[in-house]
C-alpha positions, -999 to +999 in steps of 0.1 A: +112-062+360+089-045+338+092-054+299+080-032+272+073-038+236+102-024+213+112-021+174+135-004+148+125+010+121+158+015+090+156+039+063+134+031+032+108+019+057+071+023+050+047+042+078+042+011+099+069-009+087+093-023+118+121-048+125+128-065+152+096-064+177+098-079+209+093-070+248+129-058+264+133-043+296+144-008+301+182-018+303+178-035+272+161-007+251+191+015+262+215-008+246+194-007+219+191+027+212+226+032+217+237+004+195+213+017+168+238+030+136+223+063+140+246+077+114+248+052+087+209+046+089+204+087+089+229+098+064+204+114+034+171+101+054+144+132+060+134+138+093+102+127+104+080+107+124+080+075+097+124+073+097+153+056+110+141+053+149+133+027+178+095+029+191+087+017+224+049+011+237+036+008+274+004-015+282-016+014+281-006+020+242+013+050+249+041+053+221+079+068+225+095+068+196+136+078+192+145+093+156+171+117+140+173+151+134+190+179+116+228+185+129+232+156+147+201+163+172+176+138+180+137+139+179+114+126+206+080+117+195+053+107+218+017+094+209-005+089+236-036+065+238-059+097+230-041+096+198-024+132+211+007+139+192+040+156+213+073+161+198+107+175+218+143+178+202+171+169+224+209+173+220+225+141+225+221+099+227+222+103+267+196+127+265+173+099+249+182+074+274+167+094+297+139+099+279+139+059+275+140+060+317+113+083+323+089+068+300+096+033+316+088+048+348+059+069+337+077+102+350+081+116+319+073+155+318+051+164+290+054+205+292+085+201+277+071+184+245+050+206+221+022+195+211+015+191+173-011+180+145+000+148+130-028+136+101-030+098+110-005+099+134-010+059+147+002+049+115+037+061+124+040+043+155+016+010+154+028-019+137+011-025+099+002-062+086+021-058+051-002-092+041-024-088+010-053-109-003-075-106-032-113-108-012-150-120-034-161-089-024-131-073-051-151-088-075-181-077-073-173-042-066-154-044-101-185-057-114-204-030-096-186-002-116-196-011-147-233-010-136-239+024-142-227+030-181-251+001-187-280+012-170-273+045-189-267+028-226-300+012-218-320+041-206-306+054-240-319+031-260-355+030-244-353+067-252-346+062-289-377+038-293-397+061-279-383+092-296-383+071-329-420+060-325-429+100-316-411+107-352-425+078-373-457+089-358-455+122-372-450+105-406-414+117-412-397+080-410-368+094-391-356+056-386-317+066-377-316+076-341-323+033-331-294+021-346-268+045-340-279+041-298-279+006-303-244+001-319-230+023-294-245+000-267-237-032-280-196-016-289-200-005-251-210-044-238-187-060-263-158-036-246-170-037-211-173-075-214-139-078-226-127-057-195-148-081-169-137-105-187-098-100-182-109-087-146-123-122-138-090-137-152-069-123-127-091-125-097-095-163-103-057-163-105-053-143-074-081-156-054-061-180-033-028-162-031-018-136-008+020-119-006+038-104+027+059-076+012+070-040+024+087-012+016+121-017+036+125-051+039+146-077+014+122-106+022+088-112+009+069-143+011+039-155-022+022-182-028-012-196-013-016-211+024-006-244+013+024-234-011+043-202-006+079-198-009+102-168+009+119-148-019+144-124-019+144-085-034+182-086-039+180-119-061+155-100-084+168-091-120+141-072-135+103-069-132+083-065-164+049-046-159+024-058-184-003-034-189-027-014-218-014+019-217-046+036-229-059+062-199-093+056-211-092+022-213-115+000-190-086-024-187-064+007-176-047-002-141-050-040-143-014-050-148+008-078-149+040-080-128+064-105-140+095-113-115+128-121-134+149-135-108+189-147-111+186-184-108+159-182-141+129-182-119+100-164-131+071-152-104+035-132-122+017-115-100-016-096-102-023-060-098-052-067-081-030-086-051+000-063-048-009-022-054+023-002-064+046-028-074+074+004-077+071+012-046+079-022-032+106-026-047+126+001-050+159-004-060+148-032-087+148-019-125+109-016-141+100-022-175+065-013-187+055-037-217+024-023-234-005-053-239-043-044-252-052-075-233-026-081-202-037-118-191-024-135-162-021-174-167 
């Protein structure tokens, strides 16, 4: 009997986020759409294609996927290997196990689905490695970014010799253009510097480490290849975010996330490994510590 690859996705799940993943045959994704708490999962969750919902593929990378809908209604969503987006509405739980049917045995009638725009619709259906490293090349695309105000603060400088020499030439002495250029430049390296400087910092902290964290899920998993533990969202206390609060900053956006956890356990994390702490944990309380010089050590 034919087996085909199936998952769940709960509320507060990310586009790509799913539970559960395995082949089942078409009797068993029956069960498991109708065993699916469809209204405590649904209950104040938007409709859409990234919801509550179980998501079935074919070999040929076809995609059904089973969510809610408004009034107690279900939505069909299908994605095709073309990357061709359908949707159909149906009235009850039957009516998607016949949808579950069909699809299994390729019979499934696509004039009854409209056909819609979905902006990077394989996101909603394909399943998303939540694992984040910090890469060399990080580095020296951070480095990279600062090229351009230095090349400028030099061009400037070669400008006021030359514009300098044109004046002194003229026998005016005008000697104040040099160092004004210059201090700017060498108040621009001294700032930069510091900035690449803390960059560095946490990218050698970071460089071995990666994390496995979501949206949804309670689990996440830190530490390098050799030493990583599994923690736990609902054991969290607070998470202090260490950071310079100045917008204009170069050090703006490199932050320190420090993991208070019940048992006393502390866990720092760099910004440059996990991207929107907030949004990975959700129901955890924030606190934003302002730092000039946020460190990681």
């Amino acid at each position: 009997m034919s087996k085909f690859l199936s998952k769940l996705q709960y509320k507060h799940y990310e586009a790509g986020e799913f539970a559960d993943e395995q082949e089942r045959t078409e009797e068993e994704i029956v069960k498991l759409v109708k065993d699916f708490p469809w209204v405590e999962q649904c209950s104040g969750t938007p409709v859409g294609p990234t919801s509550p919902s179980v998501t079935i593929e074919n070999s040929l990378g076809v995609y059904l996927k089973i969510a809610h809908s408004y009034g107690g209604k279900f939505i069909l969503y299908l994605f095709d290997e073309r990357e061709t987006f359908y949707k159909k509405i149906v009235l009850t739980l039957d009516d998607c196990c016949t949808a579950v049917h069909e699809f299994c045995t390729d019979t499934i009638d696509l004039s009854t689905f409209h056909h819609e725009s979905l902006f990077q619709g394989k996101r909603h259906f394909e399943t998303k490695d939540f694992t984040f490293h910090v890469t060399r090349g990080m580095l020296f695309s951070i480095i990279l970014s600062f090229f351009p105000a230095v090349v400028l603060l030099a061009l400037l400088i070669l400008m006021a010799f030359n514009f300098t020499g044109m004046i002194n030439g003229g026998g005016k002495g005008m000697y104040f253009l040099l160092p004004v250029v210059l201090g700017a430049f060498l108040f621009s390296s001294y700032v930069s510097g510091r900035a690449l400087s803390l960059y560095y910092n946490h990218f050698n902290y970071s460089l071995f480490q990666f994390i496995t964290i979501s949206k949804g899920k309670n689990e996440f998993v830190f530490g390098t290849e050799e030493h990583h533990e599994v923690y736990l969202k609902d054991e969290l206390t607070l998470v202090k975010i260490y950071r310079n609060p100045q917008t204009r900053s170069p050090m703006y956006g490199i932050e320190v996330y420090e993991l208070l956890f019940k048992n006393g356990n502390t866990v720092k994390i760099s910004s440059l490994l996990l991207k929107q702490a907030a949004s990975r944990f959700p129901t955890v309380q924030f606190v934003w510590v302002n730092s000039s010089y946020p460190k990681i050590y």
